[in-house]
N, C-alpha and C positions, 0 to 999 in steps of 0.2 A: 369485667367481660367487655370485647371491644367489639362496637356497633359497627356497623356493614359500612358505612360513612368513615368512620377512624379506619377501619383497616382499605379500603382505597383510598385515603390521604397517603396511608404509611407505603400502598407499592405507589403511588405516582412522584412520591419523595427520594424512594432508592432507585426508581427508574432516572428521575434527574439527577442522580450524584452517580452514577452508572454513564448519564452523557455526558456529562464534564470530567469526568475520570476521562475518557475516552477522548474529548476533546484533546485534552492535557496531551495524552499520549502523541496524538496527530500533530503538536507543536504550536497548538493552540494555547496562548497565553492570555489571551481578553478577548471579549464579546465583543464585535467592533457595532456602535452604533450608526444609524442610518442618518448620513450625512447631507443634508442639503444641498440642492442640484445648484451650480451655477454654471452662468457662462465660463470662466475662466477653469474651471475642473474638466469639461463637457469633454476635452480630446483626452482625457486618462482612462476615465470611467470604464466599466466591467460592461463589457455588451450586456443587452436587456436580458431579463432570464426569458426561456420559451415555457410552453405549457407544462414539462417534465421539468421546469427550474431549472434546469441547467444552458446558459453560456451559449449562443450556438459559435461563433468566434475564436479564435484563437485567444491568448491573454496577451494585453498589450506588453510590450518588451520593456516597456516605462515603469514595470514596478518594484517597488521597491518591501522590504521586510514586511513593513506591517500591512502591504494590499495581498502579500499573498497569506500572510496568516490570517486576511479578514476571509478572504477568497477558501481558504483551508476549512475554513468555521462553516462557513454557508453551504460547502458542499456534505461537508458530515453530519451538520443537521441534515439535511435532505437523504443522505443514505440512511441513517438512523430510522427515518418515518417509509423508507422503501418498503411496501410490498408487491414489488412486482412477479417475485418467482414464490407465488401462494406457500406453498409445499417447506422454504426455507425462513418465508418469513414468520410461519406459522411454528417454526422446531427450534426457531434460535434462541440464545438468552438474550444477546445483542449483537450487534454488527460489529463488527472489525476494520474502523477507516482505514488506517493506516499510523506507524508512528514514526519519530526520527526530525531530521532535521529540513525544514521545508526550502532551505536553501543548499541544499545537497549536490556536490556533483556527480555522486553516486547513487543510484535508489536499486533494492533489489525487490526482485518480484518470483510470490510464491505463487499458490493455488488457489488456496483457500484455508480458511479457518477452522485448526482442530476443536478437542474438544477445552486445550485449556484455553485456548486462544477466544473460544465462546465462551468461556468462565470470566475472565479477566479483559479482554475486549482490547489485548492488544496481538500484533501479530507475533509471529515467531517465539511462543516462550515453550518450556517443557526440557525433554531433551533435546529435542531437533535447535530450539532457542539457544542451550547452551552451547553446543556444538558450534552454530553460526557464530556465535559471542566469541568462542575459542579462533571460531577463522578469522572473524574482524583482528582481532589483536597480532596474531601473528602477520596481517598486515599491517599494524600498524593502527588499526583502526578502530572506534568503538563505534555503536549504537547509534547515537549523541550526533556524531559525525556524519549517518548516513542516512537515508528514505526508505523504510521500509513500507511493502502490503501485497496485497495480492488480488488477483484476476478475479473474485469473489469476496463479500465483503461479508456475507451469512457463509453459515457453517454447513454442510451438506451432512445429513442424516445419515452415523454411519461409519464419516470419514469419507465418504465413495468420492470418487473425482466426482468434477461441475461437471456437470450433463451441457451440450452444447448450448442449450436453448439457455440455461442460466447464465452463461458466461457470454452473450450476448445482450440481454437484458443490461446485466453488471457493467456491459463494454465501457455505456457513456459516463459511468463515473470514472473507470480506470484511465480513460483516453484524456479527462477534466482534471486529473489528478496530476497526469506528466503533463499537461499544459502549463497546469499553476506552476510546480516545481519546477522544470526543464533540466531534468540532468543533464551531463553533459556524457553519463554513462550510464547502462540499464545492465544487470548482474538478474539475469531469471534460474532460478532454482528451480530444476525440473525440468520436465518434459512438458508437463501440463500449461506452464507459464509460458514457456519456450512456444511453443505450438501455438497460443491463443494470442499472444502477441506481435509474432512475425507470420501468422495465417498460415501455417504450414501442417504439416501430420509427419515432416522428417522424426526419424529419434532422435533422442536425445544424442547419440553417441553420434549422428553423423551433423549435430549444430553444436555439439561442443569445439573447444581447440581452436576458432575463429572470431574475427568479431563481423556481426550482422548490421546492417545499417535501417531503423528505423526513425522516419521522419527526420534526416539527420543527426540522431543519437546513435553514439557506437555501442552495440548488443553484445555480451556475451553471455553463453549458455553452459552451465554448468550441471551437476548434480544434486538434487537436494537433499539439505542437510538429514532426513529422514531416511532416504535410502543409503547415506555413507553409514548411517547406524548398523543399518543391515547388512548391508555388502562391502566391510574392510578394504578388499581390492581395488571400492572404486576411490578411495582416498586420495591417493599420487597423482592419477591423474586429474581431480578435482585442483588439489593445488597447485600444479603446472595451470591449470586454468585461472587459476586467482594472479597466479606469478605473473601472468602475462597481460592480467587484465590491470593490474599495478603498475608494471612497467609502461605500458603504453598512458596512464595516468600520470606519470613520471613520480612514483614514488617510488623512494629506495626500500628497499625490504634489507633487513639487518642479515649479515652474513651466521648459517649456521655451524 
């Protein structure tokens, strides 16, 4: 029979193989240890963390692979121990940083975190995941290749879209996230991404077919791969959306 002591080792043991799993996922390949301050480092360094840990600064232009995978680690520990929207941190299994490749010129951005995506702790899988999988390729693209996550990093009860107040909260990880990476292109799935990203409440169908300019990254806005499940028709024009968001990236899409 196991003592009340053995079985809190055993969850604080699949809670940590739960954050390194996740880690993994975010393009976290090592735990960067805490380097001693010199003079000669003192102009690269990570601005000071504030009370919320997080950066108040931009991310220096100076860096290179391993400060942004160090920079990647330190902010998804800090999501991970997030409880600021009670209600989500209290229903999730774990948080959803984000996965993909941290030197991406692509990142695409969902909503938030289904129920498999609270299962497994990465974004985009299920249907809706393979569907996306099928788009990348047809461009040309995989997974591997690009930055995935989304506007919420817990799972809202339900499925229901973020409530305002949550995707607020959420903001300063999502904002610390395109900082570290800097695509040089933002792909938001949905309406919910689309809208929390460029501050707007247009629909979807009047920000798709463009591209949006935030903070000097070129935005486009598409539909997410959950609702092409639902609604066939909106397929076509989803990939006239991808067609042109490639083209303008200058990659060739193979003739059908």
């Amino acid at each position: 029979m196991a003592t009340k002591g053995n079985s809190s080792k055993g969850r604080a043991a699949r809670a940590m193989v739960q954050r390194l799993e996740s880690l993994e996922r975010a393009g976290v390949t090592h735990l960067p240890k805490k380097a001693a301050r010199t003079s000669d480092s003192r102009g690269d360094e990570a601005p000071a963390p504030t009370e919320a840990g997080l950066p108040t600064q931009p991310t220096p232009r100076t860096e290179g692979r391993g400060d942004r995978v160090a920079l990647l680690a330190q902010l998804a520990g800090r999501v991970a121990q997030c409880t600021r929207c009670r209600e989500l941190a209290a229903t999730r299994t774990q948080t959803v940083f984000g996965a993909g490749n941290p030197h991406a010129r692509l990142a695409l951005l969902g909503e938030a975190p289904g129920a498999d995506e609270d299962r497994q702790g990465e974004p985009f899988v299920g249907r809706a995941g393979e569907l996306l999988n099928r788009i990348l390729a047809a461009c040309t693209l995989r997974r591997e290749d690009v930055y995935i996550f989304n506007v919420l990093k817990c799972r809202p009860p339900g499925n229901r879209n973020p409530l305002p107040v949550e995707a607020a909260a959420c903001r300063e990880y999502l904002n610390r996230q395109i900082e570290i990476i800097r695509p040089e292109f933002i792909c938001c799935l949905g309406a919910v991404a689309a809208q929390n990203l460029l501050d707007t409440t247009a629909p979807i169908g009047e920000l798709r077919g463009r591209f949006h300019d935030y903070q000097g990254i070129k935005v486009l806005c598409t539909y997410h791969p959950a609702y092409l499940l639902r609604n066939e028709s909106a397929k076509r024009p989803a990939w006239e959306d991808m067609q042109m968001l490639m083209a303008e990236m200058g990659i060739k899409l193979p003739k059908k």
